[in-house]
TIDONU-131979 format. One record per atom (N, C-alpha, C, CB): residue number from 1; x, z, y; atom name. Coordinates in steps of 0.1 Angstrom, whole numbers, plus 5000, padded with zeros to 4 digits. Each point is the difference from the previous one (the first is absolute). Glycine has a CB too. Layout:
% TIDONU-131979
   resi      u      w      v   name
    NUM      X      Z      Y     CA
...
% end
This chain:
% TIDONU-131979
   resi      u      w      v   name
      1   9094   6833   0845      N
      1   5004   4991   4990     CA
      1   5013   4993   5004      C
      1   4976   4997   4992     CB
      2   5032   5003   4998      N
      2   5013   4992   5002     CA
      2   5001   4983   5003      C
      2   5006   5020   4986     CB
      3   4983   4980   5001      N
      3   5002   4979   5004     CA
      3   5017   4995   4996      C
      3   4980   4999   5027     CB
      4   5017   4991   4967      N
      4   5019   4988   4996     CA
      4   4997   5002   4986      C
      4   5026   5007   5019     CB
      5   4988   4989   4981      N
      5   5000   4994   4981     CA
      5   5002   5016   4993      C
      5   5017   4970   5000     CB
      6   4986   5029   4988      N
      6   5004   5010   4996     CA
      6   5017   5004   5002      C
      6   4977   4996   4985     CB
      7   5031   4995   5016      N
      7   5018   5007   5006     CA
      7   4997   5005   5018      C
      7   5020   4976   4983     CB
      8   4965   5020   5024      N
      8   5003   5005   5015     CA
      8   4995   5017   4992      C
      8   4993   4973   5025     CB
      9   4998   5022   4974      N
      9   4989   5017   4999     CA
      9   5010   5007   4990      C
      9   4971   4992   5000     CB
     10   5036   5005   4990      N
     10   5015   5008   4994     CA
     10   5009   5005   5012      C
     10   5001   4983   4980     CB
     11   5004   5009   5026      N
     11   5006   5002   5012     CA
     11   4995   5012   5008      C
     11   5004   4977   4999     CB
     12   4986   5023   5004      N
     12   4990   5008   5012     CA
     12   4999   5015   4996      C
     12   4984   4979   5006     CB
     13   5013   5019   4982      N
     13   4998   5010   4991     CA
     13   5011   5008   4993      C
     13   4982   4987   4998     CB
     14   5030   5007   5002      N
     14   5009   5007   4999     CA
     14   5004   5007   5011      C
     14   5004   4988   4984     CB
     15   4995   5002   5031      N
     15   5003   5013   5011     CA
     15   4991   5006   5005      C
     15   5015   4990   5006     CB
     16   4973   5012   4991      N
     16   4992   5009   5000     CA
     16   5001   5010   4993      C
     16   4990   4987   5004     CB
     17   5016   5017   4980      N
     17   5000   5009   4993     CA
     17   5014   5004   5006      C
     17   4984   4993   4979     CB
     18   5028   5004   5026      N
     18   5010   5003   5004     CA
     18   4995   5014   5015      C
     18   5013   4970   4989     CB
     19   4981   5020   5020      N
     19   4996   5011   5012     CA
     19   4991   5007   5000      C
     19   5007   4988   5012     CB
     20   4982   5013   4977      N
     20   4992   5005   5000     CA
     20   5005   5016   4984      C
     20   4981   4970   5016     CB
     21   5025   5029   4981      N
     21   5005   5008   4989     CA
     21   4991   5005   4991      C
     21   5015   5005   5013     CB
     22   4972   4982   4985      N
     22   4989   5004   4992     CA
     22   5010   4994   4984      C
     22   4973   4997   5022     CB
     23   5013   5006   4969      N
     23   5002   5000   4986     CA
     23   4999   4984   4998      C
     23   4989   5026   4995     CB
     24   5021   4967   5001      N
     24   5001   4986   4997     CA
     24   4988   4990   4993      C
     24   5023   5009   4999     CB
     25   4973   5007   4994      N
     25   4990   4992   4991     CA
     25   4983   4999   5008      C
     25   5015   5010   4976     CB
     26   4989   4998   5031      N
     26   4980   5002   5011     CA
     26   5004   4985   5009      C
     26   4994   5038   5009     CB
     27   5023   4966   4999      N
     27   4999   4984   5007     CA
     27   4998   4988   4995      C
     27   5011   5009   5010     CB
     28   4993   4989   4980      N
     28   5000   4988   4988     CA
     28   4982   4997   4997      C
     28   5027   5012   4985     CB
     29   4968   4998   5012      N
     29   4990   5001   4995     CA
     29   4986   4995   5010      C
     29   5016   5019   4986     CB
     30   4988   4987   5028      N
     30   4992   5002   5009     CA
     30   4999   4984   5006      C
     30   5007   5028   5004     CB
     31   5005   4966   4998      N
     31   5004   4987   5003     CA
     31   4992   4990   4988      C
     31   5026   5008   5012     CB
     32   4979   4996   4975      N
     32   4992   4985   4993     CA
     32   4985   5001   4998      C
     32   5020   4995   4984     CB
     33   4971   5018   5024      N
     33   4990   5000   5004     CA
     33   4989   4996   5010      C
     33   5012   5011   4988     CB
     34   5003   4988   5019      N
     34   4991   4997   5017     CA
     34   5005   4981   4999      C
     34   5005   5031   5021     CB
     35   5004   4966   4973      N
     35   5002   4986   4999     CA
     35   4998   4991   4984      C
     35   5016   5009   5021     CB
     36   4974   4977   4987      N
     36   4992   4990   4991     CA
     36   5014   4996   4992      C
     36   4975   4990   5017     CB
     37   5033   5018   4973      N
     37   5009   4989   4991     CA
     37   4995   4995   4986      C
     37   5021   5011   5012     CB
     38   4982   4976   4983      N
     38   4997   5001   4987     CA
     38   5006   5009   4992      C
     38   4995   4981   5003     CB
     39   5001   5018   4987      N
     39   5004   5011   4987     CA
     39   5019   4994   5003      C
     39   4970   5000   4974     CB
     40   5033   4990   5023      N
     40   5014   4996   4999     CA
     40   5006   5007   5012      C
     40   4997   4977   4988     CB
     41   4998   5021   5025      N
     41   5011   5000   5016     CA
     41   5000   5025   4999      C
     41   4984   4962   5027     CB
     42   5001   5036   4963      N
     42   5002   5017   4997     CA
     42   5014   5008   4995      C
     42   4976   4995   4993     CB
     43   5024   4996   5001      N
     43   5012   5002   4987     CA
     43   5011   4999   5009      C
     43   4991   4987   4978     CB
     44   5010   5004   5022      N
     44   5014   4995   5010     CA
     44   5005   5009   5013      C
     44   4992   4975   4995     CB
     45   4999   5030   5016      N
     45   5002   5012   5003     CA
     45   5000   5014   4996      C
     45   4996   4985   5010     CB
     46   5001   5016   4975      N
     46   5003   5016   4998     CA
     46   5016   4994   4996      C
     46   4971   5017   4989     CB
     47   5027   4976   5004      N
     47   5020   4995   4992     CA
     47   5007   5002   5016      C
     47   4997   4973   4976     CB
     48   5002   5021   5033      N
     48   5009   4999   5009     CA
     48   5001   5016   5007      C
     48   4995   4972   5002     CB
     49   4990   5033   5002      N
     49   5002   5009   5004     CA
     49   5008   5015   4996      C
     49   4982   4986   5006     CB
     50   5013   5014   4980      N
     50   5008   5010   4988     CA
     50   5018   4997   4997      C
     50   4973   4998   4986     CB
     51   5028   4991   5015      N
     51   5010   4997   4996     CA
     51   5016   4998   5009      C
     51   4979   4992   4986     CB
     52   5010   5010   5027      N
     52   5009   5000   5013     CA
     52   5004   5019   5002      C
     52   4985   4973   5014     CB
     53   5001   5035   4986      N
     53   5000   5015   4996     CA
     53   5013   5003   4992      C
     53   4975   5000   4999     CB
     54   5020   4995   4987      N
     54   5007   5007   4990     CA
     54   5015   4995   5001      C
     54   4979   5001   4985     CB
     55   5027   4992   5023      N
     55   5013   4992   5003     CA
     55   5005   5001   5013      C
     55   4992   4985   4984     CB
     56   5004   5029   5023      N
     56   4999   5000   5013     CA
     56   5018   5005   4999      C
     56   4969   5007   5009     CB
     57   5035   5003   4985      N
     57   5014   5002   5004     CA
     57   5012   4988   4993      C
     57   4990   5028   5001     CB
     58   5006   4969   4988      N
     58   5007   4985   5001     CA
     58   5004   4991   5007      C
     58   4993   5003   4989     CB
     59   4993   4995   5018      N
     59   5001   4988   5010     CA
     59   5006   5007   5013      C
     59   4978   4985   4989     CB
     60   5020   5030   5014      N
     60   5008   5003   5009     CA
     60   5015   4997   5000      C
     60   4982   5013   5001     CB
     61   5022   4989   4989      N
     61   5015   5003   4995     CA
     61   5001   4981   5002      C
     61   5002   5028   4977     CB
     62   4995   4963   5017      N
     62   5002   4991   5004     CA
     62   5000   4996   5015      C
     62   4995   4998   4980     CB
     63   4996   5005   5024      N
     63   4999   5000   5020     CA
     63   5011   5006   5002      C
     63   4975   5003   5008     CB
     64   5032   5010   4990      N
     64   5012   5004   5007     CA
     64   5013   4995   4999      C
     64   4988   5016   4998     CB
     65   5011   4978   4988      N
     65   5012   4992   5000     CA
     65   4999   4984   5004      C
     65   5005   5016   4983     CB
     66   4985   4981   5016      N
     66   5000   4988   5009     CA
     66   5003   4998   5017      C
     66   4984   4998   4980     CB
     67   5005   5012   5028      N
     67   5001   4995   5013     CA
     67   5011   5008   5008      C
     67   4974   4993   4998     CB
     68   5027   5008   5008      N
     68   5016   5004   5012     CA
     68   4991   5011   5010      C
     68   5018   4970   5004     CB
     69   4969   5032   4995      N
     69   4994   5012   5005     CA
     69   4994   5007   4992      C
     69   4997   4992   5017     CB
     70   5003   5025   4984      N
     70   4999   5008   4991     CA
     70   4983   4998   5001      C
     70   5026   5018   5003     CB
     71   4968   4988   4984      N
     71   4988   4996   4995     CA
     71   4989   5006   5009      C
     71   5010   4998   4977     CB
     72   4991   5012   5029      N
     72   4992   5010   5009     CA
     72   5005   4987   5015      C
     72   5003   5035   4985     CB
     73   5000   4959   5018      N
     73   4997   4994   5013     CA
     73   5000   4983   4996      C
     73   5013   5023   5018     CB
     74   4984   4977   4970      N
     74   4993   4986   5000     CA
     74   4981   5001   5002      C
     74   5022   4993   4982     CB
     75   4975   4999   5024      N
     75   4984   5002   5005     CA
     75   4990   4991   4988      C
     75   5008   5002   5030     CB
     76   4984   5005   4961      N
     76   4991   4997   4995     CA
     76   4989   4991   4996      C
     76   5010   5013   5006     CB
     77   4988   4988   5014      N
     77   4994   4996   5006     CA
     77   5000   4977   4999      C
     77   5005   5032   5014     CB
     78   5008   4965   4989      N
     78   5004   4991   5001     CA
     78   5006   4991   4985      C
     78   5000   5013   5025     CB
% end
């Protein structure tokens, strides 16, 4: 189980579905199962989680033009 609010377990769960190259929706799915959220903090991480997905090459394109290191050796992680 993940445990935090719903933006940590959004967070977690997005780099989980990143390294793990599973199906967004089993991770999504699997997560607001194993964690106690209300109906609302439910919500709030599928919006964030989906929405970060569905906006992945955008927000890349913004990352490239923003930072002064190419997008493949910025770390994730951090």
């Amino acid at each position: 189980m993940m445990g935090g609010t719903a933006r940590e377990i959004a967070f977690n769960l997005l780099l989980k579905a990143e390294a793990s190259k599973q199906y967004s929706n089993i991770v999504l799915d699997n997560a607001l199962q194993k964690n106690d959220l209300s109906t609302a903090d439910k919500n709030l991480t599928s919006i964030l989680f989906y929405g970060v997905t569905e906006r992945r090459i955008t927000l890349d394109y913004q990352i490239t033009t923003l930072s002064s290191r190419p997008i493949e050796d910025i770390d994730i992680n951090t």
